[in-house]
C-alpha positions as CSV (number, residue, x, y, z in Angstrom):
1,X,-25.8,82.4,-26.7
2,X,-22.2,81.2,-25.3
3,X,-21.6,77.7,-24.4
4,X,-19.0,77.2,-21.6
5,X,-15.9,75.9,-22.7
6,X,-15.6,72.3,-22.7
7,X,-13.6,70.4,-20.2
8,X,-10.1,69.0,-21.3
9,X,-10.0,65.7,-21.4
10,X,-9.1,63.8,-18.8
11,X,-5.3,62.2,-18.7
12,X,-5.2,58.9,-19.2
13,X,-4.1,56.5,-16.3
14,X,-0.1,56.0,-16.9
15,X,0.0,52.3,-17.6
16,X,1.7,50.5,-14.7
17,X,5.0,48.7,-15.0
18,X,5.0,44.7,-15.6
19,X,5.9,42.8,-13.0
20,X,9.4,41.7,-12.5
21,X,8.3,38.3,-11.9
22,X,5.8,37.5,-14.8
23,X,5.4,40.3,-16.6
24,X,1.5,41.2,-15.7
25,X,0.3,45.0,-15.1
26,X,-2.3,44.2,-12.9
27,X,-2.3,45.1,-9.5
28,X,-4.4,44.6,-6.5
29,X,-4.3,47.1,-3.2
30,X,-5.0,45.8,-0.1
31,X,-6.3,48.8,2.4
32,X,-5.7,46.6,5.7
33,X,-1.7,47.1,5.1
34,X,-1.2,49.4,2.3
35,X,0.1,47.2,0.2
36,X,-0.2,46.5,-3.0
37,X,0.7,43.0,-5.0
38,X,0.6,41.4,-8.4
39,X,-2.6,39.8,-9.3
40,X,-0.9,37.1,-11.2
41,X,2.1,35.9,-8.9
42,X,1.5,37.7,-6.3
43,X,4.9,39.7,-5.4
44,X,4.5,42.8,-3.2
45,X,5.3,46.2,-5.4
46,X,5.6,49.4,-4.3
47,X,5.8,51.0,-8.0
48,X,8.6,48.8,-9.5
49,X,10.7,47.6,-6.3
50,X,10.0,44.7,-4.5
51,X,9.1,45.3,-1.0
52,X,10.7,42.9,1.2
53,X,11.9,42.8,5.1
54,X,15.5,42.8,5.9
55,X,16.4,38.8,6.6
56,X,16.7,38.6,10.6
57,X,20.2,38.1,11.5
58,X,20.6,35.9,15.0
59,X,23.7,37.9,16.8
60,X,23.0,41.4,15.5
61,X,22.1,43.7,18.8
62,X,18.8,44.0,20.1
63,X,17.7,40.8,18.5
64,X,15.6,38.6,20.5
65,X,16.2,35.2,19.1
66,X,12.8,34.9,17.1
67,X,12.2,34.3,13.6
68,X,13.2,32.1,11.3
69,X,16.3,34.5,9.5
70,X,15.0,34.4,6.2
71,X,13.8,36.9,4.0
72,X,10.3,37.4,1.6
73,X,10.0,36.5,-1.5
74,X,9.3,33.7,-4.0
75,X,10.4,30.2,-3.8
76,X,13.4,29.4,-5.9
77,X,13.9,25.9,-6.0
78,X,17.9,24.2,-5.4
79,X,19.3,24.7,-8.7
80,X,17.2,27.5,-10.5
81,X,20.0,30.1,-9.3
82,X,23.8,30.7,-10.3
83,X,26.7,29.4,-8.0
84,X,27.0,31.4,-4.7
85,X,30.7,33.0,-5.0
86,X,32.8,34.8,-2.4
87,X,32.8,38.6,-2.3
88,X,36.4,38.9,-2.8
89,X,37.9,39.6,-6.0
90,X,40.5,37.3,-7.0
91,X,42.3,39.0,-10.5
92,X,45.4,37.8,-10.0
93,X,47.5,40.6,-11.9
94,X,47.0,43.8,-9.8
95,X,46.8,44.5,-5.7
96,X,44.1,46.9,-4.7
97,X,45.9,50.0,-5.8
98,X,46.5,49.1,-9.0
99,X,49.9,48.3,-9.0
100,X,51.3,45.2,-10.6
101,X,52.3,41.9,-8.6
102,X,55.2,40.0,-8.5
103,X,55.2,36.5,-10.1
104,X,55.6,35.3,-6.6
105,X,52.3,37.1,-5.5
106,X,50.6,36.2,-9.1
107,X,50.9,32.5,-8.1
108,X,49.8,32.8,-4.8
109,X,46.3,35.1,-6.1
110,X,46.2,32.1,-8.7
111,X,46.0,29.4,-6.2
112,X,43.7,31.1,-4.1
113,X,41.3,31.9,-7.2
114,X,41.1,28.2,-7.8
115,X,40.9,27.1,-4.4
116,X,37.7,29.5,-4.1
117,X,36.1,28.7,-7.3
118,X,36.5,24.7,-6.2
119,X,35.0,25.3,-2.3
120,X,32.4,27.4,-3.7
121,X,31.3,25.0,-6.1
122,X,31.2,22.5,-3.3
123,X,29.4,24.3,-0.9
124,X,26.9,25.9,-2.7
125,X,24.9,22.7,-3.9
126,X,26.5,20.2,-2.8
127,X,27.6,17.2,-5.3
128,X,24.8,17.9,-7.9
129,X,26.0,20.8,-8.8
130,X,29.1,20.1,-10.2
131,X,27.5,17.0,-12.4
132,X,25.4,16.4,-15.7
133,X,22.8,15.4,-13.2
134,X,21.2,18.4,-12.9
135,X,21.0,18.7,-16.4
136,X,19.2,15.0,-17.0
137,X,16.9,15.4,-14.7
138,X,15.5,18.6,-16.0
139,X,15.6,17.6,-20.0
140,X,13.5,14.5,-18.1
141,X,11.1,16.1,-16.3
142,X,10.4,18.3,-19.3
143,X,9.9,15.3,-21.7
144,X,7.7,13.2,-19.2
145,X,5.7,16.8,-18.8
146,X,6.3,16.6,-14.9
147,X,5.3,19.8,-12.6
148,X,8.4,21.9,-11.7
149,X,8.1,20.5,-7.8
150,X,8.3,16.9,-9.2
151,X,11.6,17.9,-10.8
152,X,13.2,19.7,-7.8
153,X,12.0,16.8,-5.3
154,X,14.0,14.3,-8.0
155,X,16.9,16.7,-7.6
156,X,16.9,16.6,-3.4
157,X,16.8,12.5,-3.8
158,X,19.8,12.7,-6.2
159,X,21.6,15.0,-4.0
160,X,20.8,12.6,-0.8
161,X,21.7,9.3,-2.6
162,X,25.1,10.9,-4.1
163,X,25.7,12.0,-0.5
164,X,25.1,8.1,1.0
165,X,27.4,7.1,-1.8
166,X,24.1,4.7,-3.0
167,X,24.7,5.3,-7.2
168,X,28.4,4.5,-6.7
169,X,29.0,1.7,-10.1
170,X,26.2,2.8,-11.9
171,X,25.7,4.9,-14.8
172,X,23.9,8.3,-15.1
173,X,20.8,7.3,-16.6
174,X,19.8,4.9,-14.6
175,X,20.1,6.9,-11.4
176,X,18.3,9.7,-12.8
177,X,15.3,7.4,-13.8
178,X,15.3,6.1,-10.5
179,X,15.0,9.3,-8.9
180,X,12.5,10.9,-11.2
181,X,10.7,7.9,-10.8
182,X,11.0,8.4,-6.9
183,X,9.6,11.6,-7.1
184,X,6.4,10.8,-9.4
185,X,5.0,8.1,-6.8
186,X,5.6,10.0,-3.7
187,X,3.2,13.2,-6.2
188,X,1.1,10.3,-7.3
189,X,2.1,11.5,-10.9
190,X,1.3,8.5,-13.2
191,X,4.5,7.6,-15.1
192,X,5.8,3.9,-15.3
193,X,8.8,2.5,-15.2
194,X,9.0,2.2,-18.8
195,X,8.1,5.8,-19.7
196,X,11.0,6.9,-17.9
197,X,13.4,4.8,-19.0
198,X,12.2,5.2,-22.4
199,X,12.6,9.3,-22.1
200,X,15.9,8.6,-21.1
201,X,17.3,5.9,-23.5
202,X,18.0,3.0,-21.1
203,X,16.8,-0.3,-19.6
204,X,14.2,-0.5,-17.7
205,X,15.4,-3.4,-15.8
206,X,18.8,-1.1,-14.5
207,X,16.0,2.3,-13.4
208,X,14.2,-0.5,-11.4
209,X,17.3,-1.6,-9.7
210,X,18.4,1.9,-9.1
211,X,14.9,2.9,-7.8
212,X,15.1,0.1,-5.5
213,X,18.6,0.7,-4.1
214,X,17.1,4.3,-3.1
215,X,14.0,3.2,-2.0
216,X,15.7,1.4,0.6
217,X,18.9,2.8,1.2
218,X,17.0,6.2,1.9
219,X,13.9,4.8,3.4
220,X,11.4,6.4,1.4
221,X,7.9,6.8,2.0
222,X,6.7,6.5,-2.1
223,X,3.1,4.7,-2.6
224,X,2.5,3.4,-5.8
225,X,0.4,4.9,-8.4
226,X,-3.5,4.2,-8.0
227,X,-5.2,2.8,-11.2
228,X,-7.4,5.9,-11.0
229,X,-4.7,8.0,-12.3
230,X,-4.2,6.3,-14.9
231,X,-7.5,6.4,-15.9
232,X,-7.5,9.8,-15.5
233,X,-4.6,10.7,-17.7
234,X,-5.4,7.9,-20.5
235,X,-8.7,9.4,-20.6
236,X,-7.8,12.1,-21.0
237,X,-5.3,11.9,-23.9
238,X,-7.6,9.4,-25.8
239,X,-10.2,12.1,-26.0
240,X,-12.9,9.7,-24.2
241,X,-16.7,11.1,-22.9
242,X,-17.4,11.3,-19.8
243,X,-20.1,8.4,-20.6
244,X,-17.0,5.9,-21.0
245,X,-14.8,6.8,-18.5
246,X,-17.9,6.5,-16.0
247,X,-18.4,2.9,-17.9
248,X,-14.5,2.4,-17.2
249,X,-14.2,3.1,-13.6
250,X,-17.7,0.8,-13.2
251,X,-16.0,-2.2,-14.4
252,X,-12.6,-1.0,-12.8
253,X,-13.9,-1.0,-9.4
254,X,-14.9,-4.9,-10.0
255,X,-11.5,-5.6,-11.2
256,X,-10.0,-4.8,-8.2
257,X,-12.0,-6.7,-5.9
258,X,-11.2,-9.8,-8.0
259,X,-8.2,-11.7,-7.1
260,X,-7.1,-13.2,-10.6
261,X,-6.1,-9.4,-11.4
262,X,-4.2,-8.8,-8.4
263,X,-0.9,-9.3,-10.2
264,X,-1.6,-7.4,-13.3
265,X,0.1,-3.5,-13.4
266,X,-2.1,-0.9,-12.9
267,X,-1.4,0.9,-16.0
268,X,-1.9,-2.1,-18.0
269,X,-5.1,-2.9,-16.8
270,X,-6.8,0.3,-16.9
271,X,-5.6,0.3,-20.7
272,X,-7.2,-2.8,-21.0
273,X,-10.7,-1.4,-19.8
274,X,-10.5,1.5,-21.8
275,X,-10.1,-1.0,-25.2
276,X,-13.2,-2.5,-23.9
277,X,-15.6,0.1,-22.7
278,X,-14.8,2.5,-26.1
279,X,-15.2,-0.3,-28.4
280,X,-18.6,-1.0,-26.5
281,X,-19.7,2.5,-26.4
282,X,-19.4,3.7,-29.6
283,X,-15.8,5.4,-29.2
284,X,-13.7,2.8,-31.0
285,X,-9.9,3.4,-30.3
286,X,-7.2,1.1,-31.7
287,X,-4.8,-0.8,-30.0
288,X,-2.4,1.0,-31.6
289,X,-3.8,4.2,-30.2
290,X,-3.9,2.7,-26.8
291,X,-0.9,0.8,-26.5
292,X,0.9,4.5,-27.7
293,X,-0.4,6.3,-24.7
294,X,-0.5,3.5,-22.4
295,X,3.4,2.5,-22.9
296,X,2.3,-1.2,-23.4
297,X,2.4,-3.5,-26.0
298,X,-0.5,-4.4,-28.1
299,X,0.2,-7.9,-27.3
300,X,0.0,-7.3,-23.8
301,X,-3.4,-5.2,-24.7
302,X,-4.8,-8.0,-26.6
303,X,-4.2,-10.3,-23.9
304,X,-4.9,-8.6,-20.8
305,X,-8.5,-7.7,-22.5
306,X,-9.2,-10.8,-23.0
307,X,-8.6,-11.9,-19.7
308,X,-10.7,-9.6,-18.4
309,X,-13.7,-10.4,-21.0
310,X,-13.4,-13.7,-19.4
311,X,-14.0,-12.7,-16.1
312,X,-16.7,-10.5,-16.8
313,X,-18.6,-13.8,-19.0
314,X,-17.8,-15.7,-15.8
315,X,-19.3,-13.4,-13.2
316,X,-22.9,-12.3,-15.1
317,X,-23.4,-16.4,-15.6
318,X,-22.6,-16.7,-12.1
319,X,-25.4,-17.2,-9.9
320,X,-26.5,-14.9,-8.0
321,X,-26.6,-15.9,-4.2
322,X,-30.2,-15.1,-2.2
């Protein structure tokens, strides 16, 4: 008896080209416009080229005015690409043909090269670029762990101060605390004063002046931090149950609706309240530990604890009103 020859294997599926954005292979079709994306970043691909619209140009014939003139494509913050240039060609030795210049005409190419390279630089960024700014507020965001639209924000208010002339007689640091600062309270990113000018190895007294010269001089809309951020990041970090933190935000909400902690900082009270509620549930943490991740001072721990423990004595043997 003969068996039919067996069927060839099949081929196996050719693996599909990364992504030229992040790297991933896998991709998503959609039907409804024959398209087909990245399932990670989600950049259109047809095979390995990006698939993008012409950007509308306003006075070319036929057009009707609409649009906004800009292309597809990912957003690339001011700063994360090279200097724009001209497209001419400045060598300064040869004329189009190849043939050699005169010294005359060497000076002239020379001039323009530099006169180029200095508008460009100019134009293309606008004052930030051609500073150690740039370079500051980055190394800061990454230290302070900030998102990368924190950082980029911080670099639009430095560029708008520089502009208004508002950091003129004051040194770097300073100003780019102020602005990173700027740019965590209008997030509602819980950093402090003294976490950024810590990261960046200067007073804390000259970031607050800076950060108040462009809070006003620029009229920015930047609420302060709640106390329930805090909580959330301290938490967090200290490794505290759920069963504390719910214990913390208890005794937090009575904190605030009592008027002899008005004037305490937020981020110094809520450390306060953790020291309390771990030591009574169970979850000791130190001062040390607290006062680390909280950017206070144990003194001010020890004393803003037992403030509190005060007015907690004094409200149960309070009498409660019929």
């Amino acid at each position: 008896m003969t068996h039919p020859p067996a069927a060839p294997p099949s081929p196996e599926p050719a693996a599909l080209p990364p992504c030229a954005m992040c790297g991933a292979t896998l991709r998503v079709r959609d039907p409804a416009v024959g398209e087909e994306h990245c399932a990670e970043c989600g950049l259109v691909v047809t095979g390995t080229e990006l698939v993008a619209p012409a950007p509308f140009v306003r006075d070319a014939p036929g057009a009707d005015g609409s649009g906004s003139g800009r292309g597809i494509g990912p957003f690339v913050g001011p700063g994360g690409t090279a200097r724009r240039a001209l497209g001419s060609t400045l060598s300064g030795h040869r004329d189009g043909q190849g043939r050699p210049l005169g010294w005359a005409r060497r000076y002239e190419f020379q001039h323009l090269r530099r006169v180029m390279q200095r508008q460009t630089a100019r134009a293309a960024d606008g004052p930030l670029d051609r500073s150690q700014a740039r370079l500051a507020i980055v190394q800061g965001g990454q230290r302070l762990g900030l998102p990368p639209v924190v950082v980029t924000e911080a670099e639009r208010l430095f560029r708008e101060a520089a502009v208004h002339g508002l950091f003129r007689g004051r040194n770097l640091p300073s100003c780019v605390g102020a602005v990173l600062y700027a740019a965590c309270r209008t997030y509602a990113i819980p950093r402090t004063l003294g976490e950024v000018a810590k990261v960046l190895a200067t007073r804390r007294a000259e970031v607050g002046r800076a950060f108040k010269v462009i809070h006003h001089g620029l009229s920015l809309a930047a609420p302060t931090v709640g106390a329930r951020s805090f909580l959330s990041r301290y938490a967090e970090e200290l490794a505290l149950s759920a069963r504390v933190r719910s214990h913390v935000e208890t005794m937090l909400e009575e904190a605030l609706n009592d008027p002899e902690v008005s004037g305490l900082p937020a981020h110094g009270l809520v450390a306060a309240l953790i020291y309390i509620a771990a030591d009574r549930g169970g979850e000791h943490r130190s001062r040390a530990q607290i006062a680390r991740v909280s950017a206070v001072t144990e003194v001010t721990l020890r004393s803003t604890s037992r403030l509190l423990e005060a007015l907690q004595g004094r409200n149960r043997s309070r009498p409660q009103r019929p």
